[in-house]
MARLOKE-56602 format. One record per residue (C-alpha): x, y, z; residue in one letter. Coordinates in steps of 0.5 Angstrom, whole numbers, plus 2048, in hexadecimal, padded with zeros to 3 digits. Example, Ala and Ser with C-alpha at 12.3 -4.5 7.8 and 13.67 -1.06 7.14 Angstrom:
ATOM   c1   c2   c3  gutor
ATOM  819  7F7  810      A
ATOM  81B  7FE  80E      S
This chain:
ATOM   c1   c2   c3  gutor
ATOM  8B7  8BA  8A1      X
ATOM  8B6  8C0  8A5      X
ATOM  8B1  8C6  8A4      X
ATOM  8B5  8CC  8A2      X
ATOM  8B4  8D0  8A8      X
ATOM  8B7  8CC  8AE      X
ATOM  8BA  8CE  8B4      X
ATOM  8C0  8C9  8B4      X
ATOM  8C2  8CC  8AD      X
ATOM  8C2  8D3  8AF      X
ATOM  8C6  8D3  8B7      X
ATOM  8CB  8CD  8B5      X
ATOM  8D3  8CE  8B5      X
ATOM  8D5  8CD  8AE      X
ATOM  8D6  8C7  8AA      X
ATOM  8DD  8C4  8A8      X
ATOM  8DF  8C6  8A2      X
ATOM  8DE  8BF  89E      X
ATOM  8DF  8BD  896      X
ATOM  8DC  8B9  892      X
ATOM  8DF  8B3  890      X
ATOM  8E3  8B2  88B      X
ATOM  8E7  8AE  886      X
ATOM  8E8  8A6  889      X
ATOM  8EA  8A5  891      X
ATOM  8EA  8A0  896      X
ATOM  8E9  89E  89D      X
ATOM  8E9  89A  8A1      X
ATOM  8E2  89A  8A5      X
ATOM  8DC  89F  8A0      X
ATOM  8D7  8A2  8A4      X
ATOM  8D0  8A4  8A0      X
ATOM  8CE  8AA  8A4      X
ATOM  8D1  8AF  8A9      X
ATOM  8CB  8B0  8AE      X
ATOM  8CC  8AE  8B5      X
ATOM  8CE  8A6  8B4      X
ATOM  8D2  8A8  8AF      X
ATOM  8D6  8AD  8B1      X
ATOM  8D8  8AA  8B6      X
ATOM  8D9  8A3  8B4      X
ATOM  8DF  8A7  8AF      X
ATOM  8E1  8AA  8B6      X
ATOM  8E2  8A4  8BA      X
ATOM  8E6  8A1  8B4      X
ATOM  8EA  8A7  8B3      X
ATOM  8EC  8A7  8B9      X
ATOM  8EF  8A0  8B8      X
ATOM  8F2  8A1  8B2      X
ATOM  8ED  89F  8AE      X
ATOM  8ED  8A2  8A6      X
ATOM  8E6  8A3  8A6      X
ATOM  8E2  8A8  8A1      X
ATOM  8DA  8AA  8A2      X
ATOM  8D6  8AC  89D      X
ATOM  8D1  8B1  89D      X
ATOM  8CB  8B2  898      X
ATOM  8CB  8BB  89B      X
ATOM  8CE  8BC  8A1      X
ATOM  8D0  8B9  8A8      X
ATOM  8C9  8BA  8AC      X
ATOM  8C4  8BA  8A6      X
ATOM  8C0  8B5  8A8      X
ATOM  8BD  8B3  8AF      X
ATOM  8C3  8B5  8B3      X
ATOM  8C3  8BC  8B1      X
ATOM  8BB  8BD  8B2      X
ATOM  8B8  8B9  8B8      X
ATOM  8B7  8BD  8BF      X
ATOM  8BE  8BC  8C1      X
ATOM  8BB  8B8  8C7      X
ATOM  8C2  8B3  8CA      X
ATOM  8BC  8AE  8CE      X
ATOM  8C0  8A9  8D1      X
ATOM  8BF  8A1  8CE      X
ATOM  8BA  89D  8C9      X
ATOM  8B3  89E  8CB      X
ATOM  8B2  896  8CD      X
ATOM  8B4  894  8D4      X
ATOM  8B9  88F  8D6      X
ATOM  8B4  88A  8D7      X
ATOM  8B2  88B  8D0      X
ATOM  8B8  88A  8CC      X
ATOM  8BA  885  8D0      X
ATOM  8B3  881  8CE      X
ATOM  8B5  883  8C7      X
ATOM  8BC  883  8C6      X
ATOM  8BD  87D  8CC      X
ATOM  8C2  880  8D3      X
ATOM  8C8  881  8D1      X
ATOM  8C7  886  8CA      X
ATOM  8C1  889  8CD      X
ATOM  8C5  88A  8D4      X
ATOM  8CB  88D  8CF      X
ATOM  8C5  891  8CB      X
ATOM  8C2  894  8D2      X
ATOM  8C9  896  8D4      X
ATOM  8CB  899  8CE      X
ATOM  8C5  89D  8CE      X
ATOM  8C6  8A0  8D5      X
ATOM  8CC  8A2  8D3      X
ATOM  8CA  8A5  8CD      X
ATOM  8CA  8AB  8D0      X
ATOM  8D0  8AC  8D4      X
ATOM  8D3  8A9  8CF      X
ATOM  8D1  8AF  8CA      X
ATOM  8D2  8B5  8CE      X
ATOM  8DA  8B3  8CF      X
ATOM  8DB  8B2  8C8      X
ATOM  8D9  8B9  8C7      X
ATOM  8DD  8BB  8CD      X
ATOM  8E3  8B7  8CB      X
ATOM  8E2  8BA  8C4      X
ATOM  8E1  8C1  8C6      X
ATOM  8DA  8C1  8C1      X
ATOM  8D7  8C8  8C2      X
ATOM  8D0  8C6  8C2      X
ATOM  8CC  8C9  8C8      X
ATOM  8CD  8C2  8CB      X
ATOM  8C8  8C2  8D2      X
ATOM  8C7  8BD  8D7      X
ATOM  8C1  8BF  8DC      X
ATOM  8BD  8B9  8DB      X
ATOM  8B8  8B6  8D7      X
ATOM  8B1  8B5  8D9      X
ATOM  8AB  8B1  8D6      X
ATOM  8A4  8B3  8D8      X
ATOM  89E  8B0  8D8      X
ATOM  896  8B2  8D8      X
ATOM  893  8AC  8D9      X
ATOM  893  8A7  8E0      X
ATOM  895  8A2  8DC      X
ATOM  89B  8A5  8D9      X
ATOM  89D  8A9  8DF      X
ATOM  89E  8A1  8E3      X
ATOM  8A3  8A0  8DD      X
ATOM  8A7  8A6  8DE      X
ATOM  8A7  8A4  8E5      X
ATOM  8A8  89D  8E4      X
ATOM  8AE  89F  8DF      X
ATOM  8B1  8A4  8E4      X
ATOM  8B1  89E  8E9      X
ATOM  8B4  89A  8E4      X
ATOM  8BA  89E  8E2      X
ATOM  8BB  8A1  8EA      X
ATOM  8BD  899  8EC      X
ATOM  8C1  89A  8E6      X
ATOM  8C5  89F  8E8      X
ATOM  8C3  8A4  8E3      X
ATOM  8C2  8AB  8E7      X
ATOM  8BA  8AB  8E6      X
ATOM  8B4  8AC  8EA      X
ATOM  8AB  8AD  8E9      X
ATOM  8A8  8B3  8EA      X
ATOM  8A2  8B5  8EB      X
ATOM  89C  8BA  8E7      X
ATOM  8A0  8C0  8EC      X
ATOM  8A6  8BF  8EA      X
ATOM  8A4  8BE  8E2      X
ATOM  8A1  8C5  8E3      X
ATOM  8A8  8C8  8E6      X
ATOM  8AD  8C4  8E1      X
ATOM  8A8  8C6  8DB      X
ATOM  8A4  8CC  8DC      X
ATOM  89E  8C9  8D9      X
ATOM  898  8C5  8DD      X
ATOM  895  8BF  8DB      X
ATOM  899  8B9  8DD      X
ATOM  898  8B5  8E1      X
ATOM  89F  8B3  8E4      X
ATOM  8A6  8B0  8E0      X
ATOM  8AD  8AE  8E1      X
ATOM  8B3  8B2  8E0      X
ATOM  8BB  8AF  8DE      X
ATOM  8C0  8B3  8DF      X
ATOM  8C4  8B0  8DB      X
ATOM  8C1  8B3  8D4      X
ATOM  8C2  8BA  8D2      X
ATOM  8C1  8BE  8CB      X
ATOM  8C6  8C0  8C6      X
ATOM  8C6  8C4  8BF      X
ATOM  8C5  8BF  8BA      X
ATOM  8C8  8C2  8B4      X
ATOM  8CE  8C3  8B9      X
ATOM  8CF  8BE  8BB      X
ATOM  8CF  8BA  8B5      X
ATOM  8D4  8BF  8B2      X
ATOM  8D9  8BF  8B8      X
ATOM  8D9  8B6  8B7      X
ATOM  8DB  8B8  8B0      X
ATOM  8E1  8BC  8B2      X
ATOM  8E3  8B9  8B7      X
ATOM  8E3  8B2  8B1      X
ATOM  8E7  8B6  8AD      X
ATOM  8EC  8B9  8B2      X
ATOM  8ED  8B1  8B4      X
ATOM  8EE  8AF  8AD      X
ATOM  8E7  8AD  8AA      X
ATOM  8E6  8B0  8A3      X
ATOM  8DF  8B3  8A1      X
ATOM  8DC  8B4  89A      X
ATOM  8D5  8B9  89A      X
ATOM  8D2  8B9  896      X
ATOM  8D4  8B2  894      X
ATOM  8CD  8AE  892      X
ATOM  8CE  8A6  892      X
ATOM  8CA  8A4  88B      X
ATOM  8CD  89E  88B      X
ATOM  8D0  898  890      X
ATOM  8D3  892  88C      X
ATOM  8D8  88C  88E      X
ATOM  8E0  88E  88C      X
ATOM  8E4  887  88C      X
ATOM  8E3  887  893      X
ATOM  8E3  88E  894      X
ATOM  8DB  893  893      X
ATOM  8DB  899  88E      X
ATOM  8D8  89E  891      X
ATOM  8D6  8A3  88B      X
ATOM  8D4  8AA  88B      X
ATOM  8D2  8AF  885      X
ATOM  8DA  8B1  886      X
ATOM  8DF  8AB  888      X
ATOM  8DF  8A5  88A      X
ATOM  8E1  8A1  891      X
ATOM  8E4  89A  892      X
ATOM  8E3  897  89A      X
ATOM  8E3  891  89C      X
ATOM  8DE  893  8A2      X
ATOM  8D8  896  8A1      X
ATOM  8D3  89A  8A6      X
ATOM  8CD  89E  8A4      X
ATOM  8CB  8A2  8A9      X
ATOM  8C5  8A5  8A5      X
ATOM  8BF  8A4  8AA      X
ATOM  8B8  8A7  8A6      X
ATOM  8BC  8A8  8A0      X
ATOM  8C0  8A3  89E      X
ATOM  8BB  89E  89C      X
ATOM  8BC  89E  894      X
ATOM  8C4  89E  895      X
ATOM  8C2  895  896      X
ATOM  8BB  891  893      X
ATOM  8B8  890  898      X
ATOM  8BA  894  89E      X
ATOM  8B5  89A  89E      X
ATOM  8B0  894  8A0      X
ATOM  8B3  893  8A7      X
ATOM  8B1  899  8A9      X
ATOM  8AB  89F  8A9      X
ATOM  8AE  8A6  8A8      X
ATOM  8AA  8AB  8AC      X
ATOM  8AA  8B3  8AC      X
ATOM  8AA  8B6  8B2      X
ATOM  8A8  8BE  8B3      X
ATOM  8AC  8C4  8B6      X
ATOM  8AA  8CB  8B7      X
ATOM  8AF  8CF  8BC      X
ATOM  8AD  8D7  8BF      X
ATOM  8B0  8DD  8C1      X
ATOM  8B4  8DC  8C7      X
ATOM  8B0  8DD  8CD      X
ATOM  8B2  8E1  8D3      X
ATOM  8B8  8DF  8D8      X
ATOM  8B3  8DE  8DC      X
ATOM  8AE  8DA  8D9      X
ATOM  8AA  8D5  8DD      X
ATOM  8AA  8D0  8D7      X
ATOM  8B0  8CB  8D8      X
ATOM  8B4  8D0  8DD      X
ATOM  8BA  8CA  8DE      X
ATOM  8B9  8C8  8D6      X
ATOM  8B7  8C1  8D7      X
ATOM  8B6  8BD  8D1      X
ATOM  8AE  8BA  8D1      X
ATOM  8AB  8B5  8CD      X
ATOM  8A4  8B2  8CF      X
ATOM  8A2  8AC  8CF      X
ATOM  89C  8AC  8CA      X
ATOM  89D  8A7  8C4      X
ATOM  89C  8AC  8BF      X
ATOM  8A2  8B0  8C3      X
ATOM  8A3  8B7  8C5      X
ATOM  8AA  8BB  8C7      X
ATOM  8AD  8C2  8C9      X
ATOM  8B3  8C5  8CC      X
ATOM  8B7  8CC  8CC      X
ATOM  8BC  8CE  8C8      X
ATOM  8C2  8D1  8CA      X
ATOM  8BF  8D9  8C8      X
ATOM  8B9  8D6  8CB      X
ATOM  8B4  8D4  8C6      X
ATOM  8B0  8CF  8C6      X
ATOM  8B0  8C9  8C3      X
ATOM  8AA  8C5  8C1      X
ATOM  8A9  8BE  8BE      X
ATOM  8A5  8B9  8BD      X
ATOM  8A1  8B4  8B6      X
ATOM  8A2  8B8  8B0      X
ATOM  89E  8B5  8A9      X
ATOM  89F  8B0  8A5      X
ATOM  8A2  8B5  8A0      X
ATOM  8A9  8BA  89F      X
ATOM  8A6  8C0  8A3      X
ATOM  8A3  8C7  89D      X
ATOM  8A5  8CC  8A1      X
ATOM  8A2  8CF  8A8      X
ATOM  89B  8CC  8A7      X
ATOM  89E  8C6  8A8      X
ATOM  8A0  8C6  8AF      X
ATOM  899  8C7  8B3      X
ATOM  89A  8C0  8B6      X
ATOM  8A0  8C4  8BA      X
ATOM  89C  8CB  8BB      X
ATOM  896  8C8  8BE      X
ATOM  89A  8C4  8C3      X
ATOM  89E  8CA  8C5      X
ATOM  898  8CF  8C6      X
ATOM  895  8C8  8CA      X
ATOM  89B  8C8  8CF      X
ATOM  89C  8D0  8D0      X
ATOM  895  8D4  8CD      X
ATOM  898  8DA  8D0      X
ATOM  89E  8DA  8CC      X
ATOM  89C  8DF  8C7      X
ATOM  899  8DD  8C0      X
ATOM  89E  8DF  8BB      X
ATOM  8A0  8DA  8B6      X
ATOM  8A6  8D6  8B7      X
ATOM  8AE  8D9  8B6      X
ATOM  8B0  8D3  8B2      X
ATOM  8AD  8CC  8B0      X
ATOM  8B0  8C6  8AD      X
ATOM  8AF  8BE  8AC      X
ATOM  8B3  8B8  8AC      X
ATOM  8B2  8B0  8AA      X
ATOM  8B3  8AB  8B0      X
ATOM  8B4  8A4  8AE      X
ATOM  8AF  8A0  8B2      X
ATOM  8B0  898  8B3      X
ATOM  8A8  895  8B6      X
ATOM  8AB  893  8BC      X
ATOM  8B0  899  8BD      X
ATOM  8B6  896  8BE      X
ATOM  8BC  897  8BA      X
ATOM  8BE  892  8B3      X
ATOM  8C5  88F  8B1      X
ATOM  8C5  88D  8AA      X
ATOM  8CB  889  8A7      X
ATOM  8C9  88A  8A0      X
ATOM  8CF  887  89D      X
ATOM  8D6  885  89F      X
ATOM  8D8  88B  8A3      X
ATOM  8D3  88F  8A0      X
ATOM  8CE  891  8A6      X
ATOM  8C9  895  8A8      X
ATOM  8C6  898  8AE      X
ATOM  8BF  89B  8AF      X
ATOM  8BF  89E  8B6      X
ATOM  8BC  8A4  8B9      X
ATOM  8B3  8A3  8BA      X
ATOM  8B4  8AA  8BD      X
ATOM  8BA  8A9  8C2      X
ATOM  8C0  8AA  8BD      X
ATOM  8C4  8AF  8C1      X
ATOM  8C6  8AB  8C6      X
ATOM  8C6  8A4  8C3      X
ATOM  8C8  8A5  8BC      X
ATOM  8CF  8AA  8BF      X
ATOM  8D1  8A5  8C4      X
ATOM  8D1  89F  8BF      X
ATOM  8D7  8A2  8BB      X
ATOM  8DC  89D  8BE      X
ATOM  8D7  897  8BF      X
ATOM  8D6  898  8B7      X
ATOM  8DF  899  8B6      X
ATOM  8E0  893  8B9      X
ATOM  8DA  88F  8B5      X
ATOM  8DE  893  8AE      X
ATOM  8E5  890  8B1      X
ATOM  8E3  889  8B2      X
ATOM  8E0  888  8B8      X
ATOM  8DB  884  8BA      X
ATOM  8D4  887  8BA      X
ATOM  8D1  882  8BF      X
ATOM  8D6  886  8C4      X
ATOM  8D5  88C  8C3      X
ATOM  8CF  890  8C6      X
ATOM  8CB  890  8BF      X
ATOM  8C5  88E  8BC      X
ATOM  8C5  886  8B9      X
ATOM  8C8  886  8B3      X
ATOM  8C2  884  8AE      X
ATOM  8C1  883  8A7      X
ATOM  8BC  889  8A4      X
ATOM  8B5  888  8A7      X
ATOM  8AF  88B  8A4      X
ATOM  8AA  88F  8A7      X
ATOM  8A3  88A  8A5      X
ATOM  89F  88E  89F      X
ATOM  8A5  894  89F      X
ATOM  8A2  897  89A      X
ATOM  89B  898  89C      X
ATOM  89F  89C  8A2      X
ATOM  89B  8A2  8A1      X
ATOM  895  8A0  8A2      X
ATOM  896  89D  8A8      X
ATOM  89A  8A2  8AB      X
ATOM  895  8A7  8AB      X
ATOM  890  8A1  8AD      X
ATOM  896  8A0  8B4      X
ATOM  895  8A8  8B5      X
ATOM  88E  8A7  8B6      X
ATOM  88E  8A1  8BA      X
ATOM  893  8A4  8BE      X
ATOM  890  8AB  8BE      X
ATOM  88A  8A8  8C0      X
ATOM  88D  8A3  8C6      X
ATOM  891  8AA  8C8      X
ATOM  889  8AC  8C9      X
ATOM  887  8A7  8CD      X
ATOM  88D  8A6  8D1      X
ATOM  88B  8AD  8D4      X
ATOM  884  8AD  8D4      X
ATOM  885  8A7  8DA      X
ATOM  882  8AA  8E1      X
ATOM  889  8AB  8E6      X
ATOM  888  8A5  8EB      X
């Protein structure tokens, strides 16, 4: 899932010790996949004296949640105005709400938990290099101030102070964002169910799903679990586990390469915010908590080879800080991201109490960690149109899924070239 030289992997607090699973057991809510909506969705349920097992294929954090950039960016990418147009006003009213709170709601978890994961709120920016861009950031941040959130525009100077690197036109800060270690974080959530009474098999790979009377019979390689609910959790991974389910969504590499630590006082990042821009084929960074830096962006279409896979990140972060020496990267990792078309998180009931989510498009963080309880009142009964989730919907292919390769490259094109054009518009 990941390259073998990544950053998360050597500084993160150790895992849990977990076993496989054996013999024959039973809970009441199975949970397929202990990353973040997983792990958390166990939390919450053991916390209200839920039996709740979660199966794991390698270990908590192996997927997406233990490789992405450790970005907590608050809310979904699509405004209230947008989900209120898809989904109509009141569940895109609870969507918009549930996101702007994604964000506190996760940075409490951790506190209340006590989960050692270099959790930092110093704000997120989004930057843009292109006049049209930089209207939507402003349009964005006046948007989210006359919510209440703590955001505000920032013109080209102040992008340069807050980043150390010229070229950007303007953007918008939200102070509600901060960052985390991935990989740490992932793990704490695993603590913090076991401590609340969650059991947690790894690594317990499910190769089969299969109705029980009025229960599923989750099997793996050594054991068998009966539970009347079931929630696969697996994002990008999962799809084989139920026909027809990787045709929902798009799995999509992203790159990181990570530094040395760079001086204390290094220009770049000094209040270690999160950044992303807005291009369409998306570039972030950050610090870590030594002070390395981190830079992400589109990986290819395959598992990464080794270092020769990552010039995408490389050229990105020689572009955005030529100064910095011209060493190869401290550490280089990848991991696959679940892209629905319109970015927008999925709720599939696959069977009588056997649901699936797909959820993250990049923003899983926030979102996926903040919706545990809404997932546990939905495994315990609760009806879905009250809770602050997605539509629950039978399984929705993707038109011409299996021709995905090939117009994912064509959409990186496409979206490299329309990037392209966006900056090369004369400032008005």
């Amino acid at each position: 899932m990941r390259a073998q030289h990544g950053l998360w992997e050597a500084t993160a607090e150790s895992a849990p010790p977990l076993a496989p699973l054996a013999g024959t057991a039973e809970a009441e809510v199975a949970i397929i996949g202990a990353g973040f909506s997983g792990l958390s969705t166990a939390l919450a349920l053991a916390e209200r004296g839920v039996a709740v097992t979660v199966l794991e294929a390698v270990a908590p954090g192996a997927g997406a949640s233990g490789a992405n950039g450790g970005q907590v960016i608050p809310g979904l990418r699509h405004f209230v105005g947008d989900l209120v147009a898809k989904y109509g006003a009141v569940l895109g009213r609870r969507l918009h709400e549930h996101g702007a709170r994604d964000a506190d709601a996760t940075f409490a978890l951790i506190e209340r938990h006590g989960i050692a994961c270099e959790a930092t709120r110093n704000g997120w920016l989004q930057v843009a290099d292109s006049t049209t861009e930089r209207a939507a950031c402003h349009q964005r941040a006046g948007a989210w101030a006359e919510w209440g959130a703590p955001a505000r525009t920032l013109d080209a100077e102040e992008v340069a102070a807050l980043t150390g690197t010229h070229g950007y036109l303007g953007g918008w800060m939200d102070a509600r964002g901060g960052t985390v270690q991935p990989l740490s974080l992932a793990r704490g959530l695993a603590r913090a169910a076991l401590a609340a009474g969650a059991r947690i098999h790894a690594p317990a790979r499910v190769i089969a799903i299969q109705p029980d009377g009025r229960d599923w019979r989750l099997s793996t390689a050594t054991g068998h679990l009966r539970a009347r609910r079931v929630l696969l959790a697996t994002n990008a991974t999962g799809g084989a586990l139920w026909p027809g389910l990787a045709a929902t969504m798009i799995p999509v590499w992203s790159f990181q390469t990570a530094t040395a630590p760079l001086p204390a006082d290094s220009p770049i990042l000094p209040g270690h915010q999160a950044v992303s821009d807005t291009r369409r084929v998306l570039r972030y960074w950050r610090r870590d908590a030594a002070g390395r830096l981190v830079v992400g962006g589109k990986g290819t279409l395959r598992p990464p080879r080794g270092p020769q896979s990552f010039a995408v990140p490389e050229r990105m972060r020689a572009r955005l800080y030529p100064a910095l020496p011209d060493a190869p990267p401290a550490y280089w990792w990848g991991g696959q991201v679940a892209v629905t078309l319109d970015r927008l998180p999925r709720l599939f009931q696959l069977a009588e109490g056997v649901f699936a989510t797909v959820q993250c498009n990049g923003k899983g963080i926030g979102w996926c960690t903040a919706s545990g309880p809404a997932f546990a009142d939905l495994l315990t009964g609760a009806d879905a149109r009250d809770l602050p989730l997605p539509p629950v919907t039978p399984l929705r292919p993707i038109p011409l899924h299996p021709l995905r390769t090939l117009y994912a490259a064509a959409g990186s094109l496409w979206f490299r070239t329309r990037d392209a054009l966006d900056r090369a518009r004369p400032m008005p």
